[in-house]
DODREN-29012 format. One line per field, with one value per residue (C-alpha): residue number from 1; residue in three letters; y negated, x, z. Coordinates in nm, 3 decimals, always signed. Each point is the difference from the previous one (the first is absolute). Example, Ala and Ser with C-alpha at 12.3 -4.5 7.8 and 13.67 -1.06 7.14 Angstrom:
<rs>
kolvo = 1 | 2
loza = ALA | SER
v = +0.450 | -0.344
u = +1.230 | +0.137
w = +0.780 | -0.066
</rs>
This chain:
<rs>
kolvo = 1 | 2 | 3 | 4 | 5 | 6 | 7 | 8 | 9 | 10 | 11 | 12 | 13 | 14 | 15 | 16 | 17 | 18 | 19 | 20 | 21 | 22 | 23 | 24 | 25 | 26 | 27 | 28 | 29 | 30 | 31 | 32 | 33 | 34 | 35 | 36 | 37 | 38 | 39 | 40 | 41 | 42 | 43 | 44 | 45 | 46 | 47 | 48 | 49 | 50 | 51 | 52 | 53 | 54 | 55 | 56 | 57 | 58 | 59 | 60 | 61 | 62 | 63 | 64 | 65 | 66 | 67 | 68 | 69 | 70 | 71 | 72 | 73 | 74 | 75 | 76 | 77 | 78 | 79 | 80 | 81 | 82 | 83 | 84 | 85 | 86 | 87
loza = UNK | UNK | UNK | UNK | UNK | UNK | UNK | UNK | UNK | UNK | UNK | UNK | UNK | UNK | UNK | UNK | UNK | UNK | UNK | UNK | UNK | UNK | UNK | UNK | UNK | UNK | UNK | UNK | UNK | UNK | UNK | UNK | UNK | UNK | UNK | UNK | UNK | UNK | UNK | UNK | UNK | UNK | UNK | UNK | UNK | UNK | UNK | UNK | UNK | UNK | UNK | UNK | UNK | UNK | UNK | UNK | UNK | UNK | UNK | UNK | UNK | UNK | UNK | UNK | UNK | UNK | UNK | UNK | UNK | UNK | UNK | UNK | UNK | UNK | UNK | UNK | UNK | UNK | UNK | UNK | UNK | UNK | UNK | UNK | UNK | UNK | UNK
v = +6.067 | -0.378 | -0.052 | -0.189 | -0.400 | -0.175 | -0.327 | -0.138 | -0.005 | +0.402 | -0.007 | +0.085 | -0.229 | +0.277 | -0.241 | -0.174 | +0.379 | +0.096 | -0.296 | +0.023 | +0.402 | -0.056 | -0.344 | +0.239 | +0.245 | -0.239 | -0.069 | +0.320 | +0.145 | -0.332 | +0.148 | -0.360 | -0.250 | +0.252 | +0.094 | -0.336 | -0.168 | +0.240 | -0.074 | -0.390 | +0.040 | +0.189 | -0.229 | -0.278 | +0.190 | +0.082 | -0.375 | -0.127 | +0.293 | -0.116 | -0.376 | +0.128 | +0.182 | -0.231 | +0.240 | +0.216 | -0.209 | +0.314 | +0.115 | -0.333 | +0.081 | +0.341 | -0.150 | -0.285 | +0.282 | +0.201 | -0.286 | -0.056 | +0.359 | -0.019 | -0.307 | +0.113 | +0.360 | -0.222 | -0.180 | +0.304 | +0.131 | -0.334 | -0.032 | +0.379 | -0.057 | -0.283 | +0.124 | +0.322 | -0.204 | -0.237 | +0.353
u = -5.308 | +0.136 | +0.091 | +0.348 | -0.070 | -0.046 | +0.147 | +0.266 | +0.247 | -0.019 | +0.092 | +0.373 | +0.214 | +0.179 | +0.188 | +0.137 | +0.093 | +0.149 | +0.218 | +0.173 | +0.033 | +0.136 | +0.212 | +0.158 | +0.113 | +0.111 | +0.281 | +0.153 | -0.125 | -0.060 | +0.132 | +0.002 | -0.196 | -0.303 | -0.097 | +0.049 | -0.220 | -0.257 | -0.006 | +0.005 | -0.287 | -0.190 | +0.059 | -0.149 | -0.322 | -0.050 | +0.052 | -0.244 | -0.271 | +0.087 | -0.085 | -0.333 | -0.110 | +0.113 | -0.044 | +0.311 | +0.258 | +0.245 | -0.001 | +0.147 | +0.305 | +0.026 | -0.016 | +0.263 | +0.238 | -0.034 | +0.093 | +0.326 | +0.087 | -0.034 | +0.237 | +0.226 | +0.056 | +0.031 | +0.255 | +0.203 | -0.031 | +0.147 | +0.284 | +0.084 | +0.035 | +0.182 | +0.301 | -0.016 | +0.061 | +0.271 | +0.192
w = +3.936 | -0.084 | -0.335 | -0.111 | +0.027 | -0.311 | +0.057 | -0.219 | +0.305 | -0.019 | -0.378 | -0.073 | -0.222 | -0.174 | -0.257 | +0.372 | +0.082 | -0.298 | -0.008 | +0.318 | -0.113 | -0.303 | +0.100 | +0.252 | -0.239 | -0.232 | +0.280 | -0.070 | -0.347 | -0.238 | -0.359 | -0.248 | +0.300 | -0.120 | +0.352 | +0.141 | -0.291 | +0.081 | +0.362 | -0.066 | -0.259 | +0.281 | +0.272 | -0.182 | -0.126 | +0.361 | +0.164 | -0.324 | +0.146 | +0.372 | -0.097 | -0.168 | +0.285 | +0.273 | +0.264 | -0.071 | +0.183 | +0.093 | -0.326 | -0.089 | +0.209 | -0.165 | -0.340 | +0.062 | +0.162 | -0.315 | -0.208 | +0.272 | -0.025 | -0.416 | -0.024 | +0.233 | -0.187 | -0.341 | +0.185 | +0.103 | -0.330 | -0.154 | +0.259 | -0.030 | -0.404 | +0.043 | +0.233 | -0.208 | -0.366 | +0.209 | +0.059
</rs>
């Protein structure tokens, strides 16, 4: 029997993970910019872990996506309130 590898490369970023989740759904459900504060807060705990361990390059990409995804929900949700007050 092998048993799972114990390098770092093998460890899972799960604040990279949960920031692309959660920047995703902030695209569609974002009630006050909550969602998409969340997701930006995430994003940048997870590229600060990525630069300490060094050796988590795709997890970089994940993070910075989450962060995308965040801002661009807290954008919909400011243009969407916007043309609604205009109205």
């Amino acid at each position: 029997m092998t048993e799972p590898s114990s390098a770092p490369d093998s460890e899972l970023n799960w604040p990279a993970i949960a920031a692309l989740v959660v920047g995703a759904v902030s695209i569609f459900f974002n009630p006050y910019l909550l969602v998409s504060v969340i997701a930006i807060v995430l994003g940048i705990v997870a590229l600060v872990a990525v630069q300490r361990a060094g050796n988590q390059r795709p997890y970089r990409l994940v993070a910075i996506l989450g962060i995308i995804a965040g801002a661009v929900g807290a954008v919909l949700v400011i243009v969407s309130n916007t043309i609604s007050a205009l109205l």
